[in-house]
N, CA and C atoms as a LAMMPS dump frame, in Angstrom:
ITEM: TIMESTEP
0
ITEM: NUMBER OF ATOMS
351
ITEM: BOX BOUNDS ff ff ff
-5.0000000000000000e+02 5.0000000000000000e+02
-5.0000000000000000e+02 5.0000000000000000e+02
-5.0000000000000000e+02 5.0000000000000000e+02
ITEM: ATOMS id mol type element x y z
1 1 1 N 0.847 -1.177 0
2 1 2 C 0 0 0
3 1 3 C 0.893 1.241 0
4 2 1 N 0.76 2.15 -0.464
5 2 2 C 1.445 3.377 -0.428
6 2 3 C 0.068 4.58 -0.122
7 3 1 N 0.994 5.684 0.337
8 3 2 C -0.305 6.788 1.209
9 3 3 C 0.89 7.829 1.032
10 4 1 N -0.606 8.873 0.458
11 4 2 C 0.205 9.949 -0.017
12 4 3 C -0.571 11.087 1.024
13 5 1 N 0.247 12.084 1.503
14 5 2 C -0.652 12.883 2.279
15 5 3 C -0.651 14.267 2.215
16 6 1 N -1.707 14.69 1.706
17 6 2 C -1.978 16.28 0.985
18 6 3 C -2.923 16.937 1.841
19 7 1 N -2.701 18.338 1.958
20 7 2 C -3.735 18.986 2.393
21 7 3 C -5.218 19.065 2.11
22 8 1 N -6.617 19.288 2.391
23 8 2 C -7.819 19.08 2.608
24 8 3 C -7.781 20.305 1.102
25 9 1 N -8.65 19.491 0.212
26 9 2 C -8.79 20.512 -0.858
27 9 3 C -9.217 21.659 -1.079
28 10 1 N -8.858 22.839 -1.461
29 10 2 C -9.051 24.304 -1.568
30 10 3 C -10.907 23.888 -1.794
31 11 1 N -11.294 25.14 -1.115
32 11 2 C -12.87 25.401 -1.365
33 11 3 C -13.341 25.626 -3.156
34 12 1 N -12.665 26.06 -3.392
35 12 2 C -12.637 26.182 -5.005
36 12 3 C -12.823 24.795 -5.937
37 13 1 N -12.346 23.712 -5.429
38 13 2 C -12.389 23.051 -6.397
39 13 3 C -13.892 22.39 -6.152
40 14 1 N -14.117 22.075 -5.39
41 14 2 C -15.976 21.477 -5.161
42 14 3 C -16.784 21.895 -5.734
43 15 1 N -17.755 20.289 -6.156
44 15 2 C -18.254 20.295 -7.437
45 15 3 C -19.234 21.838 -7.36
46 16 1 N -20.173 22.312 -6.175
47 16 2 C -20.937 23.143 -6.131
48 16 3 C -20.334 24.779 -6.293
49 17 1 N -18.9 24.534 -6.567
50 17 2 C -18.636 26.232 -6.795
51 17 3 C -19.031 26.24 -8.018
52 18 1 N -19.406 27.678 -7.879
53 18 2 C -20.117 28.359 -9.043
54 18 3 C -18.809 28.94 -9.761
55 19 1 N -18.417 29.334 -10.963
56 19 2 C -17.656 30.422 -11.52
57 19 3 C -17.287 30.242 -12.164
58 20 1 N -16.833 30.453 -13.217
59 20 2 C -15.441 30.289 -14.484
60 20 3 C -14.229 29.505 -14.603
61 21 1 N -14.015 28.558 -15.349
62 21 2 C -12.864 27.675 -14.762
63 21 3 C -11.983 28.146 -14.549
64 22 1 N -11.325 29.695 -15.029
65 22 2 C -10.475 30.057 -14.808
66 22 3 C -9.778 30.255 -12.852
67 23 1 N -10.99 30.525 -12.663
68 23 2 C -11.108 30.917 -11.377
69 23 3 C -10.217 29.55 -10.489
70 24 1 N -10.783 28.507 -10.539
71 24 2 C -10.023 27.389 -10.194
72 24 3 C -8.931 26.983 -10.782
73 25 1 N -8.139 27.148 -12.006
74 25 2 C -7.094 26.819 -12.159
75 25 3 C -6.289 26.727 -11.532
76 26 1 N -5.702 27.739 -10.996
77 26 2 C -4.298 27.898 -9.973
78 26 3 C -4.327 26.769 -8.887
79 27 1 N -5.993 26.737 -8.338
80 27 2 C -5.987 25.349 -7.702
81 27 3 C -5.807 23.97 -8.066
82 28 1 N -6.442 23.996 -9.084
83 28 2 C -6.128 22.445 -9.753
84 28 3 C -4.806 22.156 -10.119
85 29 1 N -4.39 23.576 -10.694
86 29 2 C -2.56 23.261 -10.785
87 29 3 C -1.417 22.787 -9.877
88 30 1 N -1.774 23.663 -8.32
89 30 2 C -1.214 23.796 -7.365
90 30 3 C -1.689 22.187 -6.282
91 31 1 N -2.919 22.057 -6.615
92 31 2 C -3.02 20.481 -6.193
93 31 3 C -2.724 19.636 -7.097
94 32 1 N -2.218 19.378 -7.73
95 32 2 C -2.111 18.381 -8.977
96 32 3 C -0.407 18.4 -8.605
97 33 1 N 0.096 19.725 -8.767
98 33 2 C 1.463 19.443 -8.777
99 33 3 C 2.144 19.02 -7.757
100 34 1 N 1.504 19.418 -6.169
101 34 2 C 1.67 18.912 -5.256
102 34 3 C 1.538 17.317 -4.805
103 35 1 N 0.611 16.707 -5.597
104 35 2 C 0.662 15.196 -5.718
105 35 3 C 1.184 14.572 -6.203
106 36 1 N 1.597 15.097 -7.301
107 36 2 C 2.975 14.441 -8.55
108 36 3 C 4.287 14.974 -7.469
109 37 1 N 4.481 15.663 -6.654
110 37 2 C 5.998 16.058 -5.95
111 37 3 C 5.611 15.191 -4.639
112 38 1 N 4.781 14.625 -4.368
113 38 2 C 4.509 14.272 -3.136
114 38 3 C 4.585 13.029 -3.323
115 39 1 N 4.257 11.935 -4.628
116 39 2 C 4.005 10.768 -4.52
117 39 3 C 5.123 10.176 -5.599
118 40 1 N 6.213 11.009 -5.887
119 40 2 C 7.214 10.367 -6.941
120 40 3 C 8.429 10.051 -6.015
121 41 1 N 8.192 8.758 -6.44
122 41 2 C 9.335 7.265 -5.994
123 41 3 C 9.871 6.742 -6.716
124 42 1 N 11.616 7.051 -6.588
125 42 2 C 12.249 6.668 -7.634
126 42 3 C 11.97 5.124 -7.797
127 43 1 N 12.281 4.843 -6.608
128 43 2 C 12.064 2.914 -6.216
129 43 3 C 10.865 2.286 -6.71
130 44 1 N 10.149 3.134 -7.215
131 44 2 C 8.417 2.278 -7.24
132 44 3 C 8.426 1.37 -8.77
133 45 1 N 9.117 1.794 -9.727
134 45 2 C 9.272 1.131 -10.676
135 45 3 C 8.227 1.137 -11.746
136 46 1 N 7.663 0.579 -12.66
137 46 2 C 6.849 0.541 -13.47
138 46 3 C 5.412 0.897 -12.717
139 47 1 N 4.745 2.2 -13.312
140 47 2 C 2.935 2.514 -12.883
141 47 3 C 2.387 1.008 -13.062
142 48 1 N 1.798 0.95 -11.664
143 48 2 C 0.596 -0.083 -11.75
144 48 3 C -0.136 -0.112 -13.033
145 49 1 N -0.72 -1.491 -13.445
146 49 2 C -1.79 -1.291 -14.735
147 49 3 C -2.877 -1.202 -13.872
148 50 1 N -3.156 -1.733 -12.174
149 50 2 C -4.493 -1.541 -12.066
150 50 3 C -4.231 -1.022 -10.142
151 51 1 N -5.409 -0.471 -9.668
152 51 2 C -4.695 -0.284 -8.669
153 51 3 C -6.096 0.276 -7.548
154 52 1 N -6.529 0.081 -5.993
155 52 2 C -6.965 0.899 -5.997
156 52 3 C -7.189 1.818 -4.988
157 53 1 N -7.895 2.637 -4.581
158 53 2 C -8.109 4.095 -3.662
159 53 3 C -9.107 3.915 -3.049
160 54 1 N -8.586 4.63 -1.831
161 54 2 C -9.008 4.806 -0.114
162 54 3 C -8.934 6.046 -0.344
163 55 1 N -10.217 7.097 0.298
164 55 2 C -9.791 8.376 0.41
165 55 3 C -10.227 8.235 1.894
166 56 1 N -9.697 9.1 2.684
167 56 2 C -9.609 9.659 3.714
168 56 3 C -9.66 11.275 4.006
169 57 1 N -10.408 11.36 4.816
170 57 2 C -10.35 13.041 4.806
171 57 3 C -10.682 12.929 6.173
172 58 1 N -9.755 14.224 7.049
173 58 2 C -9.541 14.208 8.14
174 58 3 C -9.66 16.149 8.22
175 59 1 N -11.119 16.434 9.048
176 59 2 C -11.417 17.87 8.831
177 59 3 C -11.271 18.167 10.427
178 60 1 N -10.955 19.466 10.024
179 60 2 C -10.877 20.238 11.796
180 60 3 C -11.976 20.148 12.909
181 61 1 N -13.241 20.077 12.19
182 61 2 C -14.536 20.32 13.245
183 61 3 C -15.117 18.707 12.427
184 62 1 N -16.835 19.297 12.779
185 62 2 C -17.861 18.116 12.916
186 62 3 C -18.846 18.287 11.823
187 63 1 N -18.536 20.117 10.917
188 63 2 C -19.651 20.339 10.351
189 63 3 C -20.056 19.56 9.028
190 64 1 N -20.601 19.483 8.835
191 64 2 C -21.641 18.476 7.915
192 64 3 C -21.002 18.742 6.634
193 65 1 N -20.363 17.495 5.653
194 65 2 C -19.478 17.58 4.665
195 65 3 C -20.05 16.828 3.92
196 66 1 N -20.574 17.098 2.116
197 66 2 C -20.699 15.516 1.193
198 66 3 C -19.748 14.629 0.561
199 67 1 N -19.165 13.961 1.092
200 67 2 C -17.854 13.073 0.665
201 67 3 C -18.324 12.965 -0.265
202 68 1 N -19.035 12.563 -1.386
203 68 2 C -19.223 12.464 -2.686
204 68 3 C -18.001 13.909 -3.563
205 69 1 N -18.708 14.981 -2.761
206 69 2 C -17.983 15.902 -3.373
207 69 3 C -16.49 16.279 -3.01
208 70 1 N -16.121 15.796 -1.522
209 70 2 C -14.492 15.687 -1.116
210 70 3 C -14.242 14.603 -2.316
211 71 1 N -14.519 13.866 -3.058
212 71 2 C -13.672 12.671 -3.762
213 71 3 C -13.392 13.775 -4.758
214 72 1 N -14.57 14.592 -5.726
215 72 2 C -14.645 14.712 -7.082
216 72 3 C -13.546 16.261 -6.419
217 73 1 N -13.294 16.565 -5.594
218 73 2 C -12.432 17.799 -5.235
219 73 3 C -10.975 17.378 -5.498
220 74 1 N -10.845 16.117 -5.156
221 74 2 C -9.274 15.721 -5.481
222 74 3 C -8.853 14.975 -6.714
223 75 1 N -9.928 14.91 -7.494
224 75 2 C -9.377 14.923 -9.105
225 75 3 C -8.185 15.712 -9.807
226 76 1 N -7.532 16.579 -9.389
227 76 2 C -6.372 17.045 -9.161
228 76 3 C -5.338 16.336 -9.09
229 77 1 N -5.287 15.793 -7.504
230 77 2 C -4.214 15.134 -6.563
231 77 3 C -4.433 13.648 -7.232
232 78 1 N -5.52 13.103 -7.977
233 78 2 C -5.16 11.794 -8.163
234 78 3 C -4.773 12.041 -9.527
235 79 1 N -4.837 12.818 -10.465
236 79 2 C -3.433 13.315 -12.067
237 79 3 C -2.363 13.078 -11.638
238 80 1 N -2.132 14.273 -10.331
239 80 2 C -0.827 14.425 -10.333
240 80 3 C -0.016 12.867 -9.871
241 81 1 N -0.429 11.975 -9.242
242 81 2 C -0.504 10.767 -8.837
243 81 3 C -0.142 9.758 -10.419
244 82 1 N -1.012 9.973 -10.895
245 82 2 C -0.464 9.652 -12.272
246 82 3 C 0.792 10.064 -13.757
247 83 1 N 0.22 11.596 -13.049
248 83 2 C 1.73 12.151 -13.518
249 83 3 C 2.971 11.941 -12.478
250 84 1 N 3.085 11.522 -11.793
251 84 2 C 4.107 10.722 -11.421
252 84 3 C 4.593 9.701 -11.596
253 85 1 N 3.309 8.424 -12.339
254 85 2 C 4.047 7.162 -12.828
255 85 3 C 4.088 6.54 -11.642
256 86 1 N 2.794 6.395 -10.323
257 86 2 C 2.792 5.296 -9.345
258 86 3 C 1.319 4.228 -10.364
259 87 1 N 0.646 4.868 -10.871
260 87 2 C -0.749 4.205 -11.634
261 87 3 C -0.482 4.713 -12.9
262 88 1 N -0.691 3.93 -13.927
263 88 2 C -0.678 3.489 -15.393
264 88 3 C -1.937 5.015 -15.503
265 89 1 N -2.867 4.968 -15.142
266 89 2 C -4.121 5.883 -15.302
267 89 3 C -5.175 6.166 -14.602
268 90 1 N -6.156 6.743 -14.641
269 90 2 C -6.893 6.833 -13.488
270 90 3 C -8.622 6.376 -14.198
271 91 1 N -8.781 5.84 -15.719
272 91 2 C -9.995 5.266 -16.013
273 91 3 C -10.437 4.598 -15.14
274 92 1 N -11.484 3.717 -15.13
275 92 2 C -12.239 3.066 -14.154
276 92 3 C -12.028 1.708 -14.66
277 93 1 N -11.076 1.358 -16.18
278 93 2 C -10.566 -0.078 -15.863
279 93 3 C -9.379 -0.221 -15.114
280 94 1 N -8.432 0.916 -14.702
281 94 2 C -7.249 0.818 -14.234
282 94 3 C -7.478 1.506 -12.692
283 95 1 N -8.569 2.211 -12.192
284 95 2 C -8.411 2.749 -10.696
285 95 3 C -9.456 2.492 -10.456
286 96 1 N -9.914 1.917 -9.013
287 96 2 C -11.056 1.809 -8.745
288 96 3 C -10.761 2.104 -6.889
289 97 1 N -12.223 2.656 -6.975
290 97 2 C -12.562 3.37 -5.538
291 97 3 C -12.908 1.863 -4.638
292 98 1 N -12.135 2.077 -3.643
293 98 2 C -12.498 1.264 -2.529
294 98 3 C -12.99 1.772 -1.373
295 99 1 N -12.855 2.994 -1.255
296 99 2 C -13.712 3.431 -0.076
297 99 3 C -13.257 5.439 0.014
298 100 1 N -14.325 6.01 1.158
299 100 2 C -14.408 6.915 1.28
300 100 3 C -14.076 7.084 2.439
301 101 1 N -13.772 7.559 3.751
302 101 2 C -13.771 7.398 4.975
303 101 3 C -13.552 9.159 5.454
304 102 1 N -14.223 9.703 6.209
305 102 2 C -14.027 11.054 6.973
306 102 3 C -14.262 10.753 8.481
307 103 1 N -13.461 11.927 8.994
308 103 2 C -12.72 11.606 9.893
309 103 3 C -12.809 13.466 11.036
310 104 1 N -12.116 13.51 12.142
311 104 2 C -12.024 15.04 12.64
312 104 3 C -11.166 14.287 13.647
313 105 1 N -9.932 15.477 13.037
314 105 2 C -8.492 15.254 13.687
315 105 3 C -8.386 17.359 13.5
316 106 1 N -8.968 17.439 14.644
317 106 2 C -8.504 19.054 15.019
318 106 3 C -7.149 19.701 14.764
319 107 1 N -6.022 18.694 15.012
320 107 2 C -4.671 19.232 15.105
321 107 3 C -4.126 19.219 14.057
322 108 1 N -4.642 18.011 12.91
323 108 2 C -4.027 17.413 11.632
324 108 3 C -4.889 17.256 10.557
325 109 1 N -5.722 18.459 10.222
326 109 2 C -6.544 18.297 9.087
327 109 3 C -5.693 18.143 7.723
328 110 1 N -6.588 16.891 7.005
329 110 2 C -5.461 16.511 5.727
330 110 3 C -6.416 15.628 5.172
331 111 1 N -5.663 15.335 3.76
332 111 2 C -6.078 13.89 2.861
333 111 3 C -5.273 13.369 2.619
334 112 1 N -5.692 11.736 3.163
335 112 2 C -4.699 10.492 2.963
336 112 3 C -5.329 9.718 1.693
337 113 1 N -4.323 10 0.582
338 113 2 C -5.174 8.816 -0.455
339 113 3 C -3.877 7.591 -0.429
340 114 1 N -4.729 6.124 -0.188
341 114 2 C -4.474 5.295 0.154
342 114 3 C -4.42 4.479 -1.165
343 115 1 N -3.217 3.76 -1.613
344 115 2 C -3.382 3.112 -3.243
345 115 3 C -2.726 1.819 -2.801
346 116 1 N -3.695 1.055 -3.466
347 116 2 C -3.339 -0.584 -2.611
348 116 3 C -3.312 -1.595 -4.283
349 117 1 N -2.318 -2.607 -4.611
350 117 2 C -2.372 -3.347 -5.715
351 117 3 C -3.917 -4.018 -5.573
C-alpha cells in the first residue's frame, strides 16, 4: 500500500462552486502538482496497470461535509498521482474506488489517499 498525504482541498475546487474555470485553475494546478511532488518514488518502478483508492479526509470540526464531493475535489491530486508514474491511469478499468472514509483530527486536518495493488 502506499499513502500519499496532501492537504484538505481548496474550497474552489468542489463540485458546487459556481464560476469560471479560470477561477479554479491555480488550484487544480497547485493540487495536482503537489501530488505528482509528493508521490514520486524513484524505487516504485513501473505505474501499476491496475490499482486501488481509499480516500480519507480528516477535517478540523464536525460540520456536515458531502464526501461524494471531497472525492470529485481531489481529481487534481489523483493526475498528479499519475503524472508521477505510481498508476498506469486513473480510467475506471485501471483505478477503482475502494472506499471513502471522513474523519475530525482538530490538530491534523489533511487527505490520505491510500493506493493498494
Amino acid at each position: 500500500m502506499l499513502q500519499i498525504v496532501l492537504p484538505l482541498p481548496d474550497a474552489t475546487l468542489h463540485a458546487h462552486n459556481k464560476g469560471k474555470w479560470q477561477s479554479k485553475s491555480k488550484a487544480v494546478r497547485t493540487l495536482r502538482e503537489l501530488a505528482h511532488l509528493t508521490a514520486i518514488d524513484p524505487t516504485h518502478g513501473e505505474p501499476w496497470e491496475f490499482a486501488g483508492i481509499t480516500y480519507r479526509f480528516y477535517f478540523k470540526d464536525r460540520r456536515r461535509r458531502d464526501a461524494a464531493n471531497c472525492v470529485q475535489s481531489m481529481k487534481p491530486a489523483v493526475d498528479g498521482v499519475v503524472d508521477a508514474g505510481i498508476i498506469a491511469g486513473d480510467d475506471w478499468q485501471r483505478l477503482q474506488i475502494d472506499g471513502v472514509f471522513c474523519a475530525v483530527d482538530k490538530e491534523n486536518p489533511r487527505t490520505v489517499l491510500e493506493l493498494s495493488l
